[in-house]
N, C-alpha and C positions, 0 to 999 in steps of 0.2 A: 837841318830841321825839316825839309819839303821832305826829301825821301829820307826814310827812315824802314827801322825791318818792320816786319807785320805782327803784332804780339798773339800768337796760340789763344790764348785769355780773352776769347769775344766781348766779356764786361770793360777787362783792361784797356782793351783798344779801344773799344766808344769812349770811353772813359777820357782817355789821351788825346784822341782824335778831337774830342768838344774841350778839351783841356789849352791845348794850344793854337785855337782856331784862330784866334785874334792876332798871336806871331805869325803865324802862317801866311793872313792874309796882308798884315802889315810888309810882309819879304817878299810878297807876291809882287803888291803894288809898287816897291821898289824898284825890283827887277823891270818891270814893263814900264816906270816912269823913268831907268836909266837906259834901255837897251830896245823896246819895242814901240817906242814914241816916233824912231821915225821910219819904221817898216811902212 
């Protein structure tokens, strides 16, 4: 879901990017509450 390819489709991609902002940052805070909590 984080990386993903880049859509050609400038409208498409804002589109997508504001689309799944909230999965995104939900997998983010995941990540860094399993793995960067005790750097």
């Amino acid at each position: 879901m984080q990386l993903a390819h880049v859509d050609k489709n400038t409208i498409r991609g804002t589109y997508n990017h504001a689309r799944y902002l909230e999965k995104r940052l939900a997998m983010l805070q995941w990540y860094s509450d399993k793995y960067i909590k005790d750097l």
